[in-house]
Phi, psi and omega in degrees: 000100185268353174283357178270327170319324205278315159290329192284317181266019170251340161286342174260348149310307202283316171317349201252341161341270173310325183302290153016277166293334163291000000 
């Protein structure tokens, strides 16, 4: 299923965001 690929490494994009800033 690449469209679950794809939400999954654009959701672990946004989650890794703030850690970044933290």
């Amino acid at each position: 299923i690449v469209e679950f690929g794809i939400l999954h490494i654009f959701l672990l994009c946004i989650l890794d965001i703030p850690l970044k800033i933290q």
